[in-house]
Structures are given as C-alpha cells and as structure tokens.
C-alpha positions, 0 to 999 in steps of 0.5 A: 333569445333562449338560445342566446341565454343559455349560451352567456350562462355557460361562458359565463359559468366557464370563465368562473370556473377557470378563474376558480381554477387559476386563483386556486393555482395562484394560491398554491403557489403564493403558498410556496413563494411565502414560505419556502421562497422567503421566510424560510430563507430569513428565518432563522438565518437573519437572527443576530445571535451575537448582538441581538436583533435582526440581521440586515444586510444580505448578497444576492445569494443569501450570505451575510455581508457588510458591517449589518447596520441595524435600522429601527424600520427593519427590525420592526418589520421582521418583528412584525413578519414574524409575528403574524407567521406564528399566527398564520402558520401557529407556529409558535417558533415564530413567537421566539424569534419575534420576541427576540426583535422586542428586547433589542428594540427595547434595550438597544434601540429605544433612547433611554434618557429622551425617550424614542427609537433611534432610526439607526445603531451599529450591530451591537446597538450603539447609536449611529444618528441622534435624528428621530423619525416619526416614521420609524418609531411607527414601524416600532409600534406596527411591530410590537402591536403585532408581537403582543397580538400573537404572544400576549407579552404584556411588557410589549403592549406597554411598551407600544403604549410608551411609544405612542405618547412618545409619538403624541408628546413630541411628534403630533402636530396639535395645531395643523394636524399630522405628525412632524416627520424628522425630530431632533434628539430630544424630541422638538421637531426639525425646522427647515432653514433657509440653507437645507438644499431644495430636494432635501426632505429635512423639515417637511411632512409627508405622505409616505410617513403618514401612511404608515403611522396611519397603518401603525395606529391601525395595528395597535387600535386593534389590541389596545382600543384607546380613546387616544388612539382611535382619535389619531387614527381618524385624524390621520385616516380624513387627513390622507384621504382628504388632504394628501390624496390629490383631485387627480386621485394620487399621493402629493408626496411632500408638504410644508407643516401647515400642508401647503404642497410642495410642488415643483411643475411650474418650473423648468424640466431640469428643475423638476428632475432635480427634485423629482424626489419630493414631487412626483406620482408614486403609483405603489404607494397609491395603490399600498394607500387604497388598502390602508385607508380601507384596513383603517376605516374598517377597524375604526366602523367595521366596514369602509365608508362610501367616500374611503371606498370611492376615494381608494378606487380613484387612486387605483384606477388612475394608477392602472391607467398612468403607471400600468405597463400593459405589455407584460404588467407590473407598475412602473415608479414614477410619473409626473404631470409635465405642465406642457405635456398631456397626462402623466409621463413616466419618469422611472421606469422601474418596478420596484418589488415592494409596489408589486407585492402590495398591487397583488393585494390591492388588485384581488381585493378590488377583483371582490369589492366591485363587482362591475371591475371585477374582471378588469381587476382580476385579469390585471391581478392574474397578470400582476402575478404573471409579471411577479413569477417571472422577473421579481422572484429569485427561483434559485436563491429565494425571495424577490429582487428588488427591481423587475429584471425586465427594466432592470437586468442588474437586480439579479446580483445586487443585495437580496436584503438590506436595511431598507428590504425584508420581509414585509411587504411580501409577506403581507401581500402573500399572506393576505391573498392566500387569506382571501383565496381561501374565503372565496372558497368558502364562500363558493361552497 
C-alpha cells in the first residue's frame, strides 16, 4: 500500500510539474501572440489620422482597403484594447491612441440632437443608418469606462454617464426588464410589425445584446459604483442567468419583449434552417457568458454566487460535450436540438475566431475554480490553444482568421479586420491567460 502511494505521489507530482512546464510555455507564447502577433500590427497602423477614430477595414495581408465604414462597436472595442494595453503593458502610448477613439466617438459619433451613438458613419463621420442599437451604445460605455480607468479623463466617465441614462431613458425596459434592442432615432424602441420577414431580428430582445450590456455595466460599475447602475447590473445578471440561459444549459438567442422565446423546433427542417439565425445553440457565446456572468457577480459581491457558479459550469459543460471537436479541438458554431432527432446536431461546422479566443479564457479558469474537472478542463484548454496556433493564427501576417482554416481553407486570404473583427476579444483571452499564468505562479511559490 506504501509502495502504491508513493508511486500515485510522484505521477502525480510528475504531471503537476509538466502542466507547470507547459502553461509556463503556453504563456510565453500568448505573450508574443498579444503583442507582436496582434496589437502591434493594429497599433498604431489602424489609427485614421485624417478623420479621426479608428481604421476598420484590413486585407488579409494588413493593408487598408475599401471605403473604412466606421461602426460604433468597433471603434469602442479598439478604445477598449487600448486602453487595458496602457494598463498591461504601462505603457502610456496606449493612453494616446485610446484617447484618440474618445473624441471620435464623442464628436462624430454620438447624435447631438437626440442623443446616442449611431451604430454606423462613413470615414469622416457622417451618418449611415438613424437605426440605434442597445448593443453598440453598450460597447460605448464598455470603451470609454476602460479609457477613464487607465487615463482618468474625466470628460470620459462623464460621457460614460451620458450614455448610461441615455441607455436608461430610452432603451430599459421598466416593465418586462432588459433593454430594447433596435431603437429608432429619437430614441422609442422598434415595434415588430406583421411585415418584418421571419428570420429578421428587428423588433426583438436578445441574448447576444444582453450579455454584452451586462459586461458594459460590469465595466463601468467598476469606475463609477452608482446605485443605478449596480441596480441594472443584477437585473441583468438574475436575468441571463436565470431566464436566457436554458434548462439544457445553453443561450436561447431570441426573444419577444416580454421574454417568450422565439422558437422554430416544432417546425419543419427547412423552416429551421431558414431561421437558423434567431434559433439555434451558439457554443461560444455559452462559454463567453459563463465568464461574464462570474466577472458580474464578483464585482457586484466580491465573489460569484453558488448558483452563477453551478449555472456557468452547466453551460460550459454542455458545450464541451455537443459543440467540442474532439479530433483536433476548437468549438464548432452552431447546433440544434432537432425534435426527431437524439442531441444536439451541428449545424455549422465552423470555428469562428472569436469563440475560440474566449474558450482559452474560460477553460483556464474553469482548470483553477474546480478542482474534481481540473484536468478535463485544462487538457481541453492545452488542446484549445493546440487547435489556436495551428489553424487560427496567421504566423506570417499576424493576428487570427477569422474562421479555423481546418473547416475553412478560404479564411486565409479573406479580410484580416473588418468592422465586425478587431482587436478584442483576443486581446481579452490572451491578456486574462497570461494574467492567471502568472498568479498560479505565485501562488506556486
């Protein structure tokens, strides 16, 4: 029995030290994949010195193509990525080119007579859509709150603050909770009329939006911790948590405004393809929640409660089990729970980049929080960034494609950033990893 002890001590003592040994090389190389791989070839090529803001649109080769359409999601993203860089790397170069996104967002972007940030302007800033969107102007105040965090720009926490109760005004729903999605100009929320085609998201609440007003709160809580806002916050928190995320443990993606699902599975096969788009299984978007939810429960109560825990480890567990692709890793996008059929069929067998990114952050820190998974977690993990290095990062022109070139050979000469791609979501993953990395270290010691 002493024998057999000793023996489980040292394998045991062995695989420690060679997980040791590989995060510590994964870490190096997030290092470099962060900076040399990605913010340094957006940085400081995609700032629009002519018109302001930030440019958008990139060949697979990093040159700047096509008319450079300016959307208010991405310009608050790369206000958001460069901001934490200052604060992640202290450099304060960062601060300038963050600052650079305020004013455009503030004077170009932002509808002075009503009030809101346009979702999307030319180049130089004129106006392209009087459609607002809940989901943009939270991206707004995700960026600006990160911008005043690391420069302490006051003129931008109190435009945060303008947004905010813009947002509150206008696009919070006072009696069925949640936020109104699509807004008109002056600010009354779309109505969904008899005429809107079935697989148009006009005039409905959703998930996606919601996740990421609950991760804009999140940030803008942290630097200004408002009454108001930490009200929003767990209204939104209970809400995804407890309404959008199923009993299966994934995402329902559409809902009418009074949170009736939108649902399409008791129809026929081509009907459900042909709304796939509002109903459907979005594995990286179950696995991105999982971590917001946490992020939002521990700013609101210092630490995530049992049931945003148990929920978050539901969502990641199911999509481990339906959307994982065993042979070589990475999640696929899309699923469906086909009423004749047993489980979830994949849909889309794609790998988009972003889902990835946030499964390397989600899975460490799953590796961490349970110890009884910690391998199932952090082999998946090891093989998620396996799965990144090998058919997501561009090794020759730097940064990611946008879909896993092991489904999707065509990725690699398709645009590298476009206003729906930048800098964000990987930024976030490698930063955070490295972040951990690290603090196991210490921890070690």
């Amino acid at each position: 029995m002493k024998l057999k002890l000793l023996i489980a001590i040292f394998f045991t003592a062995t695989i420690a030290s060679a997980q040791t040994t590989n995060l510590d090389s994964i870490k190096t190389q997030m290092q470099y994949a962060a900076k040399q791989g990605l913010l340094d070839e957006y940085y400081p090529r995609n700032i629009d010195t002519a018109d302001g803001g930030y440019l958008s649109t990139f060949s697979f080769d990093f040159k700047p193509v096509g008319a450079q359409d300016k959307m208010i999601v991405t310009q608050a993203r790369n206000i958001w990525s460069t901001a934490k860089a200052a604060m992640f790397y202290h450099d304060t170069s960062y601060i300038t080119m963050s600052r650079h996104g305020f004013y455009f967002l503030r004077d170009k972007m932002w509808d002075k007579q009503y009030g809101g940030f346009y979702s999307l302007v030319t180049r130089d800033g004129a106006p392209k859509s009087t459609i607002k969107e809940a989901y943009g102007n939270a991206f707004a105040i995700y960026g600006l709150s990160a911008y005043y965090e690391c420069s302490h720009d006051t003129a931008a926490l109190s435009f945060a603050k303008t947004a905010f109760m813009w947002l509150e005004k206008n696009s919070h729903d006072s009696i069925y909770k949640g936020y109104y999605q699509h807004l008109n100009r002056d600010g009354s929320h779309v109505i969904r009329t008899a005429d809107v085609q079935s697989n148009a998201e006009t005039g409905y609440k959703d998930q996606n939006s919601s996740i990421h007003l609950l991760e804009a709160l999140t940030e803008l809580y942290k630097v200004w911790p408002d009454a108001l806002v930490k009200k929003r916050l767990e209204e939104m928190l209970v809400l995804i948590r407890d309404k959008i995320v199923t009993q299966k443990g994934y995402l329902q993606l559409f809902f009418t405004y009074d949170w009736k699902p939108v649902m399409f599975r008791d129809s026929s096969r081509d009907v459900i393809m042909k709304n796939k788009n509002l109903d459907h299984v979005s594995f990286g978007h179950d696995v991105e929640t999982a971590y917001l939810m946490q992020e939002a429960d521990e700013a609101l109560n210092g630490k995530a409660s049992a049931k945003t825990l148990a929920i978050g480890k539901k969502m990641v567990d199911h999509a481990l089990h339906n959307g994982w692709d065993n042979s070589v890793g990475g999640f696929y996008d899309e699923g469906y729970y086909f009423k004749d059929k047993a489980g979830c069929t994949i849909i889309n067998n794609g790998k988009n980049w972003w889902a990835q990114a946030e499964a390397l952050n989600t899975l460490l820190m799953f590796s961490e929080m349970y110890p009884e998974d910690s391998m199932r977690y952090l082999q998946n993990f090891f093989k998620e960034w396996q799965y990144v290095q090998t058919y997501l990062i561009d090794h020759e022109h730097g940064d990611w494609y946008d879909e896993g070139i092991d489904t999707d050979p065509a990725a690699q000469t398709r645009l590298k950033a476009q206003i729906w791609k930048t800098t964000y979501h990987i930024f976030r993953a490698l930063m955070n990893c490295i972040n951990r990395i690290e603090e196991h270290n210490k921890l070690k010691h």
